[in-house]
Biopython code that builds the backbone (N, CA, C, O; Angstrom):
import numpy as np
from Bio.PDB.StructureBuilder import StructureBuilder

atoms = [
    (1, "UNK", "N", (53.651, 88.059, 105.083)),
    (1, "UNK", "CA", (53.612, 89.016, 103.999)),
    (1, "UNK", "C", (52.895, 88.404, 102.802)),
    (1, "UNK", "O", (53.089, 87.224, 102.511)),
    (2, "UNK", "N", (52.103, 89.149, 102.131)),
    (2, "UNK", "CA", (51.518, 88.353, 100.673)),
    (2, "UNK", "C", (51.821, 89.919, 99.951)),
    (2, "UNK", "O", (51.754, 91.117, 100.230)),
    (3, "UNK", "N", (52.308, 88.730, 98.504)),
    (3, "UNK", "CA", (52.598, 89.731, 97.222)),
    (3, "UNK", "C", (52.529, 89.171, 96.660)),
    (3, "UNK", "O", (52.722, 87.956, 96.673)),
    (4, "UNK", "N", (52.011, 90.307, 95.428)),
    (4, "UNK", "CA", (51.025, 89.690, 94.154)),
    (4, "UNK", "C", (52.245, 89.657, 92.902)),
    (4, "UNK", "O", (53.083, 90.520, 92.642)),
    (5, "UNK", "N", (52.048, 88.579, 92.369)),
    (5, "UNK", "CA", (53.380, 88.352, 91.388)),
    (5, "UNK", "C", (52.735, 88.022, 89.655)),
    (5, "UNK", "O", (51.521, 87.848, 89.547)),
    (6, "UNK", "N", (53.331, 87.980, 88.803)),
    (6, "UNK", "CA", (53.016, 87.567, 87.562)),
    (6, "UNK", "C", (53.241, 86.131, 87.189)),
    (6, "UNK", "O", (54.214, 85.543, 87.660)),
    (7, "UNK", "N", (52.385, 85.510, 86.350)),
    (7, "UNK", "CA", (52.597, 84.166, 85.684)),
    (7, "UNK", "C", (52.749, 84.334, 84.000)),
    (7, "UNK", "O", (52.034, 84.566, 83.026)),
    (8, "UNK", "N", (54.620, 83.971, 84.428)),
    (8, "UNK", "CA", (54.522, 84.141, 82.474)),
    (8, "UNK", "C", (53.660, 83.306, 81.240)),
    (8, "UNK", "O", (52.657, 82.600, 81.341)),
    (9, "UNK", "N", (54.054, 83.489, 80.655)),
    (9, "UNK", "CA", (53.403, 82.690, 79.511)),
    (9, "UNK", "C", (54.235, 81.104, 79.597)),
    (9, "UNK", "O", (53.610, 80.102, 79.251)),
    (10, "UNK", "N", (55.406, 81.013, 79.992)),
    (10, "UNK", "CA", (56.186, 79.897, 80.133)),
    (10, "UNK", "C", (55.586, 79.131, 81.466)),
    (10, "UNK", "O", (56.119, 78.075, 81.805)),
    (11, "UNK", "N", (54.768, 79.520, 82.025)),
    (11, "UNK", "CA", (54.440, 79.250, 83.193)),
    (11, "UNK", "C", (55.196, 79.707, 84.473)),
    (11, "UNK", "O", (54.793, 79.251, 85.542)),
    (12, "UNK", "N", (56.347, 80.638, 84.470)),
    (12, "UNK", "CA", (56.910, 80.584, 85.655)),
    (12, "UNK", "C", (56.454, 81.607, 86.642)),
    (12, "UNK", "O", (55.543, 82.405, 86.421)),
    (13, "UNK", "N", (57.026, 81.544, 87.555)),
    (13, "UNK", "CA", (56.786, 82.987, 88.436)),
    (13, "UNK", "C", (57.924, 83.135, 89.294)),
    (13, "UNK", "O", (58.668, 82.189, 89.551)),
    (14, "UNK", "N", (58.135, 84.671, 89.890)),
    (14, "UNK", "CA", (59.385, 84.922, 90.245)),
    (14, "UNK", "C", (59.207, 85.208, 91.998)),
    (14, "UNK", "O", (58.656, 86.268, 92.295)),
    (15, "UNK", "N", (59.545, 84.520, 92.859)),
    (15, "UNK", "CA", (59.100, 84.726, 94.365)),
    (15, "UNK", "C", (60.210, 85.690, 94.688)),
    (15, "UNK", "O", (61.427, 85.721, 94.510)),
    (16, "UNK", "N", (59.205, 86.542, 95.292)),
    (16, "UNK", "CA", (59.705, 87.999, 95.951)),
    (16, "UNK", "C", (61.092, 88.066, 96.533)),
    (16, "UNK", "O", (61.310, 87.083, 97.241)),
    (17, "UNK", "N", (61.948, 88.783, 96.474)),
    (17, "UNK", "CA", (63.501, 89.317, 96.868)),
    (17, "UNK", "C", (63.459, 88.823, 98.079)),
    (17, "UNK", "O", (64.153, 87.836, 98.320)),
    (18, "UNK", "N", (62.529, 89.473, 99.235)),
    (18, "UNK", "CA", (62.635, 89.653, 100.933)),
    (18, "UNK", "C", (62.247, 87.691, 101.118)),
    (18, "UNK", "O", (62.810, 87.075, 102.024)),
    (19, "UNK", "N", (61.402, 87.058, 100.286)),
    (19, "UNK", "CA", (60.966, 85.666, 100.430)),
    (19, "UNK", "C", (62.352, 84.938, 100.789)),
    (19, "UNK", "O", (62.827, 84.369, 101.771)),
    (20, "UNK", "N", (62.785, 85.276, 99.375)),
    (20, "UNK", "CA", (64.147, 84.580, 98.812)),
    (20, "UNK", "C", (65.313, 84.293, 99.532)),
    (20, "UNK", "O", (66.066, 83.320, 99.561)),
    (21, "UNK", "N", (65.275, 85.596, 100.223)),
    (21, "UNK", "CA", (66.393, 85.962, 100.854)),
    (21, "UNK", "C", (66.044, 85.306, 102.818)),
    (21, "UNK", "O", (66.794, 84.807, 103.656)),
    (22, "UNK", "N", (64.642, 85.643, 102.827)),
    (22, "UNK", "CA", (64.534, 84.711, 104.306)),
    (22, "UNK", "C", (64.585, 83.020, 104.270)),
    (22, "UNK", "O", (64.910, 82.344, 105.246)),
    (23, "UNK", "N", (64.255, 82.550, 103.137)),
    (23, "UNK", "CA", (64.559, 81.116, 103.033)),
    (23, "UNK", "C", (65.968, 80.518, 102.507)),
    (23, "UNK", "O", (66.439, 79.387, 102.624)),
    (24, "UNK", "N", (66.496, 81.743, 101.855)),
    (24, "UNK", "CA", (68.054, 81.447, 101.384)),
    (24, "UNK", "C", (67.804, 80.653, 100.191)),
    (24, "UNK", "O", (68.132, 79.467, 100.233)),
    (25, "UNK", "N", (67.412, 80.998, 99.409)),
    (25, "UNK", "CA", (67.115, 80.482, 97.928)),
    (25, "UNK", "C", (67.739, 81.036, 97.015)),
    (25, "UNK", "O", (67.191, 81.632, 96.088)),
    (26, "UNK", "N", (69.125, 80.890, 97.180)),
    (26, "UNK", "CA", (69.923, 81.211, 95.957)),
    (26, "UNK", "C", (69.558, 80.284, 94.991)),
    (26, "UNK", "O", (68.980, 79.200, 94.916)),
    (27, "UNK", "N", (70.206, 81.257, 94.141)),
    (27, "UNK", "CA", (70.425, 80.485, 92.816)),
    (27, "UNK", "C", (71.624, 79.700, 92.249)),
    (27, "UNK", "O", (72.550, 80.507, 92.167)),
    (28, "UNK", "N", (72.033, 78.443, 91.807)),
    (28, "UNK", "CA", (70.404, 77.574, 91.787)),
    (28, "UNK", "C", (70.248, 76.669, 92.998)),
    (28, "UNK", "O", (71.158, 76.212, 93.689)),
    (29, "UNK", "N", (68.989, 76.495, 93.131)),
    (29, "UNK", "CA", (68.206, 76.285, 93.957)),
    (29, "UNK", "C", (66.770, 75.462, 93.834)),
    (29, "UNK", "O", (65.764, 75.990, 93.359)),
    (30, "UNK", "N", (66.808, 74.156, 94.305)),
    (30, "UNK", "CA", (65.312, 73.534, 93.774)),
    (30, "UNK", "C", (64.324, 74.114, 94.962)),
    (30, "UNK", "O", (64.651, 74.816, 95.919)),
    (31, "UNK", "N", (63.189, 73.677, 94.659)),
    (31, "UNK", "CA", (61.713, 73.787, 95.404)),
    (31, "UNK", "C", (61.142, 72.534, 95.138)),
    (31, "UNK", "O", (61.299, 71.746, 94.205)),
    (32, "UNK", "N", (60.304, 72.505, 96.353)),
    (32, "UNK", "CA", (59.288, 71.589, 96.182)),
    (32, "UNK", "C", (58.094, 72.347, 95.384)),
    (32, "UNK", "O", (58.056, 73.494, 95.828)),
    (33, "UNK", "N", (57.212, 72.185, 94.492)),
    (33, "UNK", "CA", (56.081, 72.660, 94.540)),
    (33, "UNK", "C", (54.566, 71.466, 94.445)),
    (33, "UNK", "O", (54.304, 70.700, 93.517)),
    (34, "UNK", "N", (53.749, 71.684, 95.799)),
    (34, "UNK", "CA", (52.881, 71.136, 95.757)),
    (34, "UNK", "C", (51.483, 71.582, 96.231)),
    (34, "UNK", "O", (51.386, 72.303, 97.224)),
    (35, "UNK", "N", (50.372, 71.160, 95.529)),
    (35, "UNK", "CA", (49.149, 71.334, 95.480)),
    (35, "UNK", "C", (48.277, 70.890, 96.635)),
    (35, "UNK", "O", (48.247, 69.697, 96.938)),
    (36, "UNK", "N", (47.637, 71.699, 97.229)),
    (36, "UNK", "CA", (47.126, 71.430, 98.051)),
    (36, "UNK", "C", (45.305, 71.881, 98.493)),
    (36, "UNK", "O", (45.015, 72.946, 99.038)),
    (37, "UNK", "N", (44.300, 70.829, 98.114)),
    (37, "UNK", "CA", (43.652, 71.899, 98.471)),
    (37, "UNK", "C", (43.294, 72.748, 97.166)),
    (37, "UNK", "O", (43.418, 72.180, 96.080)),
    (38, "UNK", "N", (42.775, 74.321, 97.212)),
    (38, "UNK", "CA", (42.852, 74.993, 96.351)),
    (38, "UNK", "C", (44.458, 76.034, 96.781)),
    (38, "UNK", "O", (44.573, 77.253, 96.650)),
    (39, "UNK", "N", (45.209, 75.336, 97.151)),
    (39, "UNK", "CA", (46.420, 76.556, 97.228)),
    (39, "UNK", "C", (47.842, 75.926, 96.499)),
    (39, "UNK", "O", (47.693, 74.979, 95.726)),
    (40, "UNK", "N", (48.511, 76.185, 96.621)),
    (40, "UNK", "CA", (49.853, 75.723, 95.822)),
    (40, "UNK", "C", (50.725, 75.971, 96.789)),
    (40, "UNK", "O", (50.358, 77.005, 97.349)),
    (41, "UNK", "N", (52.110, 75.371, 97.481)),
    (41, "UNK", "CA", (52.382, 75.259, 98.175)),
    (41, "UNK", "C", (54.496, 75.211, 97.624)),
    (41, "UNK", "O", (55.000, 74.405, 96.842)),
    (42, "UNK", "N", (54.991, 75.983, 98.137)),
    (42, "UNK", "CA", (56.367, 75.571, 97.636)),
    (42, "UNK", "C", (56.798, 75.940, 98.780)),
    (42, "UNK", "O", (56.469, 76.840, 99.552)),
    (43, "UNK", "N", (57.917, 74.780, 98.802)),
    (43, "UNK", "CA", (58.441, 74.627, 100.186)),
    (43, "UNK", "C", (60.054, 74.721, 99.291)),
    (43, "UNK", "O", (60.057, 74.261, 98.149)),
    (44, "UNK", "N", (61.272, 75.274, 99.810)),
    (44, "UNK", "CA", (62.491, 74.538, 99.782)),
    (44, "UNK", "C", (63.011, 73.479, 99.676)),
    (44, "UNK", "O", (62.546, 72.843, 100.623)),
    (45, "UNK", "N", (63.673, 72.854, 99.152)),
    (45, "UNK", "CA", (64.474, 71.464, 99.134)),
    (45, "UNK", "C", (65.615, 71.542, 99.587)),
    (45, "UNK", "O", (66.264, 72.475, 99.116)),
    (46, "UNK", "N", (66.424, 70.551, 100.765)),
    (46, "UNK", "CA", (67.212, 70.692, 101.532)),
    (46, "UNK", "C", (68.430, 70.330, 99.999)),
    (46, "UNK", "O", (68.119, 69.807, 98.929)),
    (47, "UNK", "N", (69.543, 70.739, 100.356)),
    (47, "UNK", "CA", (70.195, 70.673, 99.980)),
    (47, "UNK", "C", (71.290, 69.306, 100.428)),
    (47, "UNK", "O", (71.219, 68.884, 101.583)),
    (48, "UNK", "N", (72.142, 68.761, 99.582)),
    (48, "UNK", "CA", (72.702, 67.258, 100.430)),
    (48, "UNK", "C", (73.797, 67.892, 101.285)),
    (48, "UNK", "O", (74.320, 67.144, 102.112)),
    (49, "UNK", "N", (74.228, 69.156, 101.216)),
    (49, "UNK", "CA", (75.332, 69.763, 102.047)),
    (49, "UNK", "C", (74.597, 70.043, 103.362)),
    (49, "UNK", "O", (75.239, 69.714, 104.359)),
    (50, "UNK", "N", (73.393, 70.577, 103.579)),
    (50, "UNK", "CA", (72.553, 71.054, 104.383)),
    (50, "UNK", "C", (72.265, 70.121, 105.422)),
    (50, "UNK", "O", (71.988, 70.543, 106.545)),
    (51, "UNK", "N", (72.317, 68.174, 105.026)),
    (51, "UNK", "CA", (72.070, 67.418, 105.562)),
    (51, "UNK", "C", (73.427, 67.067, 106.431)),
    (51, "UNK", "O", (73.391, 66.304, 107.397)),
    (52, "UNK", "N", (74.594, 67.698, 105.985)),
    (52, "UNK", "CA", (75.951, 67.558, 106.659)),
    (52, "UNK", "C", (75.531, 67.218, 108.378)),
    (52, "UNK", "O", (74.792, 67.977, 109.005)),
    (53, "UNK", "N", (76.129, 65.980, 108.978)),
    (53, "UNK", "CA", (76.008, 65.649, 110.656)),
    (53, "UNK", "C", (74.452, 66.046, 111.148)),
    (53, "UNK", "O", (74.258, 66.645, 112.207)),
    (54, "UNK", "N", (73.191, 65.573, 110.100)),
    (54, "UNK", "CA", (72.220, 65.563, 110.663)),
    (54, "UNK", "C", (71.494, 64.219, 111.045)),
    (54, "UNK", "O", (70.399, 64.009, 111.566)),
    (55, "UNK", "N", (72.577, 63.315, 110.563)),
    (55, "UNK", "CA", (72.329, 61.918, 111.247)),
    (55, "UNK", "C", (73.778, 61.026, 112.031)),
    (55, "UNK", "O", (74.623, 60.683, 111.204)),
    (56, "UNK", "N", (73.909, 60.868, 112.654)),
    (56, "UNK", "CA", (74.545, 60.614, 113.403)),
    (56, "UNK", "C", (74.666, 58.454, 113.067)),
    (56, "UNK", "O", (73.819, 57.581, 113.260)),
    (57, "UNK", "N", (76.098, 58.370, 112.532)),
    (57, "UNK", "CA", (76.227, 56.484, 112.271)),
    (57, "UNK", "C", (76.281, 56.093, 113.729)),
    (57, "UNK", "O", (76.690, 56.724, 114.704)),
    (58, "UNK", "N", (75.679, 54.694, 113.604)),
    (58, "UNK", "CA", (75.890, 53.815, 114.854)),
    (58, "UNK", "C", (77.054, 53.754, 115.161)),
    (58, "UNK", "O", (76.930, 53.905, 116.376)),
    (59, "UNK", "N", (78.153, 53.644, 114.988)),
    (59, "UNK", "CA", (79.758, 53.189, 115.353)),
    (59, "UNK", "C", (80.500, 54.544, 114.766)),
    (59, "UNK", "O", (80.018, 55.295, 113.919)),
    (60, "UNK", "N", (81.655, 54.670, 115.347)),
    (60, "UNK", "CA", (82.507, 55.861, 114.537)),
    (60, "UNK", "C", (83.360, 54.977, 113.743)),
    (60, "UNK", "O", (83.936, 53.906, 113.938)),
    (61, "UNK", "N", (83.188, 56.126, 112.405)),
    (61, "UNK", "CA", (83.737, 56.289, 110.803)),
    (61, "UNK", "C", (85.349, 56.002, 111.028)),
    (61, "UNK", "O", (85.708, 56.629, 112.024)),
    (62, "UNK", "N", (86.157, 55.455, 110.590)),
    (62, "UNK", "CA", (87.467, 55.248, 110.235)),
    (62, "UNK", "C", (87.774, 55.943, 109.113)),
    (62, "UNK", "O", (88.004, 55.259, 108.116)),
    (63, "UNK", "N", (87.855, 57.441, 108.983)),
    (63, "UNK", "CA", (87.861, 58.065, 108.023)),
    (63, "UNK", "C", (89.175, 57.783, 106.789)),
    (63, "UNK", "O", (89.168, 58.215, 105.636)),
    (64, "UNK", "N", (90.349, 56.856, 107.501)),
    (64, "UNK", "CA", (91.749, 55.884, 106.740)),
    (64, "UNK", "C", (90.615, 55.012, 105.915)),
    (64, "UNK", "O", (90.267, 55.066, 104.735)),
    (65, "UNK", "N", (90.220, 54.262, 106.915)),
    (65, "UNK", "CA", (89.968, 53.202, 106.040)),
    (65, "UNK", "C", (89.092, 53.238, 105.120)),
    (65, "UNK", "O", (89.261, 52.316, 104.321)),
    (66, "UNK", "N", (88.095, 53.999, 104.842)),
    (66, "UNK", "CA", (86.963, 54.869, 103.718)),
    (66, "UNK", "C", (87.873, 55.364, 102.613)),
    (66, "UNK", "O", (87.403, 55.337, 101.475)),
    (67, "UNK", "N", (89.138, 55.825, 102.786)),
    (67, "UNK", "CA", (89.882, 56.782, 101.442)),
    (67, "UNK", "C", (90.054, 55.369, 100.803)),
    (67, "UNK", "O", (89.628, 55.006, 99.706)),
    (68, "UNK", "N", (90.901, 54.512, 101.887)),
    (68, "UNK", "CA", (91.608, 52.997, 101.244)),
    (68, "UNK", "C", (90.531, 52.108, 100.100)),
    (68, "UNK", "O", (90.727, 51.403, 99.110)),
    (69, "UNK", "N", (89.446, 52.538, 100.779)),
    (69, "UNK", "CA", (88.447, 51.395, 100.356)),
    (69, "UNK", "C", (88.126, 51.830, 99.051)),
    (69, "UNK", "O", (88.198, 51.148, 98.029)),
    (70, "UNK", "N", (87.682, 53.283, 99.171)),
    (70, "UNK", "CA", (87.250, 53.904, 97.691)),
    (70, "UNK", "C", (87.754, 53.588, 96.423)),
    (70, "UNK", "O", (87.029, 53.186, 95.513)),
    (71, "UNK", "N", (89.258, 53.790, 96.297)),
    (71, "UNK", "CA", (90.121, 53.855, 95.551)),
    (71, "UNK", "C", (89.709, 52.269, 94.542)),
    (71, "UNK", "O", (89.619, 52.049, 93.334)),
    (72, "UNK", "N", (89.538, 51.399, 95.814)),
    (72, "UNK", "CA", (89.685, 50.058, 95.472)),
    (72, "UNK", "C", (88.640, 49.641, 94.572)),
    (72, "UNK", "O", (88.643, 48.965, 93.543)),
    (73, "UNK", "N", (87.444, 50.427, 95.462)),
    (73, "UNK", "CA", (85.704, 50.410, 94.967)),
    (73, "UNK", "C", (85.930, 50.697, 93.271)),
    (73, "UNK", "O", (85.617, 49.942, 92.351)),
    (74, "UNK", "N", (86.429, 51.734, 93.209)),
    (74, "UNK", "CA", (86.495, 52.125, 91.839)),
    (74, "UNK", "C", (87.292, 51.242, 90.618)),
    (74, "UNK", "O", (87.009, 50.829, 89.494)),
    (75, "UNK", "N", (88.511, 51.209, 91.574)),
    (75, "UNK", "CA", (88.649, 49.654, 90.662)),
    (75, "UNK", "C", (88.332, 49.031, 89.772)),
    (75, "UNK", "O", (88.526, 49.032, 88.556)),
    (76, "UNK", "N", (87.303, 47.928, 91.157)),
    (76, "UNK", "CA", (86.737, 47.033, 90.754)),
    (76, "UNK", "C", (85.689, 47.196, 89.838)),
    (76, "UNK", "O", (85.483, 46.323, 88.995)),
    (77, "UNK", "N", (84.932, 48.311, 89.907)),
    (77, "UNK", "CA", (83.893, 48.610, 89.140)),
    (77, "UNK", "C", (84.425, 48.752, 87.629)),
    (77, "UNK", "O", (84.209, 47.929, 86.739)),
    (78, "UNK", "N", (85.281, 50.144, 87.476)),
    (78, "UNK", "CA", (86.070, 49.412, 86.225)),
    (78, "UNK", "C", (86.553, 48.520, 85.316)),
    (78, "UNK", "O", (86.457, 48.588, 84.090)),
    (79, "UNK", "N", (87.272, 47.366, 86.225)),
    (79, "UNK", "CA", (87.114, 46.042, 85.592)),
    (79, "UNK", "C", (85.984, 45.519, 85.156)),
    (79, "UNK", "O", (85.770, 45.097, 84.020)),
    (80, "UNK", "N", (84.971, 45.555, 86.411)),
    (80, "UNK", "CA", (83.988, 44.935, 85.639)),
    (80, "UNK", "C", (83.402, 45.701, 84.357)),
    (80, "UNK", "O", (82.750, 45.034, 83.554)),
    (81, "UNK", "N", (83.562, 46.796, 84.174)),
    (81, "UNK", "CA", (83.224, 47.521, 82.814)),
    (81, "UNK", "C", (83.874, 47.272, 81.514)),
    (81, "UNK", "O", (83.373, 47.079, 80.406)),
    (82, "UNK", "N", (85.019, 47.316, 81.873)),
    (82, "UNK", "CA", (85.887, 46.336, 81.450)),
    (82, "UNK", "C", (85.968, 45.097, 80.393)),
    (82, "UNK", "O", (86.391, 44.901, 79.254)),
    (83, "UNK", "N", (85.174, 44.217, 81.660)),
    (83, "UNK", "CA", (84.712, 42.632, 80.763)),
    (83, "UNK", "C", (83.747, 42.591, 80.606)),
    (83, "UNK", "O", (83.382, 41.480, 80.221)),
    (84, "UNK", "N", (82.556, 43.717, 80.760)),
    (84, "UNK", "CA", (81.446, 43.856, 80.286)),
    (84, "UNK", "C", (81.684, 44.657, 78.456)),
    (84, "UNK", "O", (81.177, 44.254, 77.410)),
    (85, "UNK", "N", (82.372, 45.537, 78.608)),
    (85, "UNK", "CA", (82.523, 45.605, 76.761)),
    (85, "UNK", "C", (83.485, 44.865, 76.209)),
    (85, "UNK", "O", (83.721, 45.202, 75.048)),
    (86, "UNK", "N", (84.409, 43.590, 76.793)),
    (86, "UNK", "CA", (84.614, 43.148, 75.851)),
    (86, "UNK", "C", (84.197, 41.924, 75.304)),
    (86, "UNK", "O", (84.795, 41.237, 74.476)),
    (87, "UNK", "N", (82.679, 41.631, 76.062)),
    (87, "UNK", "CA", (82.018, 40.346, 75.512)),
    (87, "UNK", "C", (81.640, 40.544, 74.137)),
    (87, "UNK", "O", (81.094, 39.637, 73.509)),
]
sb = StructureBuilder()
sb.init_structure("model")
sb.init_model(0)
sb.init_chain("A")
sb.init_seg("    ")
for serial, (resi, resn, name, xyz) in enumerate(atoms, 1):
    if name == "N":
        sb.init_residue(resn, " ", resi, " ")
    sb.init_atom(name, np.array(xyz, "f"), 0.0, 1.0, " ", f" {name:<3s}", serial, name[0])
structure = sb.get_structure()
């Protein structure tokens, strides 16, 4: 499908309802936009939810021992914030 759209004065432009809705571009929603050539090119940007079990870890997750660890992670980071403002 091609449709002819407006370029505001802000520079933006508004991609068509039926576009939107076949790529699932709610709002909000980033894009890539890139130049190509003489054409301009906007692609979607995956979302980090979107990437959910699209890579698969070498070993299986101990999902206990990840809560345990966090807690701790944070911690420590704290402290060190810690004795970092009170030098």
């Amino acid at each position: 499908m091609t449709y002819t759209v407006s370029i505001t004065s802000q520079g933006q432009v508004t991609i068509p309802k039926a576009i939107r809705k076949h790529f699932g571009l709610n709002t909000p929603k980033k894009v890539f936009v890139e130049e190509r050539a003489k054409e301009i090119v906007i692609k979607p940007v995956p979302d980090f939810f979107s990437l959910y079990q699209s890579i698969k870890p070498k070993k299986k997750v101990n999902w206990k021992e990840v809560d345990k660890a966090i807690p701790d992670a944070w911690v420590a980071d704290e402290v060190k914030n810690l004795k970092l403002i009170k030098k």
